[in-house]
C-alpha positions as CSV (number, residue, x, y, z in Angstrom):
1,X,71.6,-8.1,134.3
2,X,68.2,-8.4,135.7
3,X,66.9,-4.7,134.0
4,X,68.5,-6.7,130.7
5,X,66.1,-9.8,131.4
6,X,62.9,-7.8,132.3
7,X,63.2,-4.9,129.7
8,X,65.6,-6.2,127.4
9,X,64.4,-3.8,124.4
10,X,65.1,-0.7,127.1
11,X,68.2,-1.7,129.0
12,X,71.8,-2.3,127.3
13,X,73.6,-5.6,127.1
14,X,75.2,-6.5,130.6
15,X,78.8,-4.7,130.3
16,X,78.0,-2.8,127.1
17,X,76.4,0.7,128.8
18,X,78.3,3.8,128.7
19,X,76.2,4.8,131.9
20,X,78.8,2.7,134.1
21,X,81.9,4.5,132.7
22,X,80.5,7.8,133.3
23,X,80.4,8.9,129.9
24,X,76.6,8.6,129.5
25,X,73.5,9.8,132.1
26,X,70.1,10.0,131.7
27,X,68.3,13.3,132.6
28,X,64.7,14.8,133.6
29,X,63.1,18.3,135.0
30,X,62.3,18.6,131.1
31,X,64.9,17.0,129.5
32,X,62.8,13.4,129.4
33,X,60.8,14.7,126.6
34,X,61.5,16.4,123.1
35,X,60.1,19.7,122.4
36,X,60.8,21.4,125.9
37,X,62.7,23.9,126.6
38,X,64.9,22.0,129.0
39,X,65.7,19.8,126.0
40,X,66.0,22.6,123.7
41,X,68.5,24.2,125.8
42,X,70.8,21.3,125.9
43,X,70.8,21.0,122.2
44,X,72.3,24.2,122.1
45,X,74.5,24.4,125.4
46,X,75.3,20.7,126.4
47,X,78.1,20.5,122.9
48,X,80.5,23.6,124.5
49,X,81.3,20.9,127.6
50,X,82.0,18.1,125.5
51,X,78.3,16.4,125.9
52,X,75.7,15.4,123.3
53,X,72.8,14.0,122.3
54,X,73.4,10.8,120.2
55,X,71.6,10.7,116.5
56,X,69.9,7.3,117.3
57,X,68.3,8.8,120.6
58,X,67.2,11.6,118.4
59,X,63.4,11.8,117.9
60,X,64.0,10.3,114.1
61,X,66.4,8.1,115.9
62,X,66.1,4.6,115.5
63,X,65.6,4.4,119.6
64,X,64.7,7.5,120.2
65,X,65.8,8.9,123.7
66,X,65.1,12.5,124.7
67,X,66.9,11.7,128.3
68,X,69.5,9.7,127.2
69,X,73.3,12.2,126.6
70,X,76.6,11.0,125.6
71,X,80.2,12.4,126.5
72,X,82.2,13.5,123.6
73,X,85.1,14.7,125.5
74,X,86.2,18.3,125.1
């Protein structure tokens, strides 16, 4: 709630976040930024365990998101 209220254009609704169901995480080491080839390398292996990177936290996204990946389910 309070993240919501400072940072409201960063931070989901209160309740609304994937994050707290454990079906979304956000990641670094490399992953935090397009281009690398942490990032790269999820693209390509994070899909064969159910995981993905969202279109709208792609770089043409419309809230682009390097670090942010979603859980699909396998």
């Amino acid at each position: 709630v309070e993240l919501a209220a400072r940072k409201p254009a960063l931070a989901a609704r209160p309740g609304t976040s994937d994050h707290g169901w454990g079906t979304a995480l956000d990641l670094c080491g490399g992953a935090e930024s397009f281009g690398t080839a942490q990032h790269a390398w999820l693209a390509a292996h994070a899909p064969l365990t159910g995981w993905f990177h969202p279109s709208w936290a792609a770089a043409t996204g419309t809230k682009p998101e390097p670090w942010h990946w979603a859980f699909g389910g396998r």
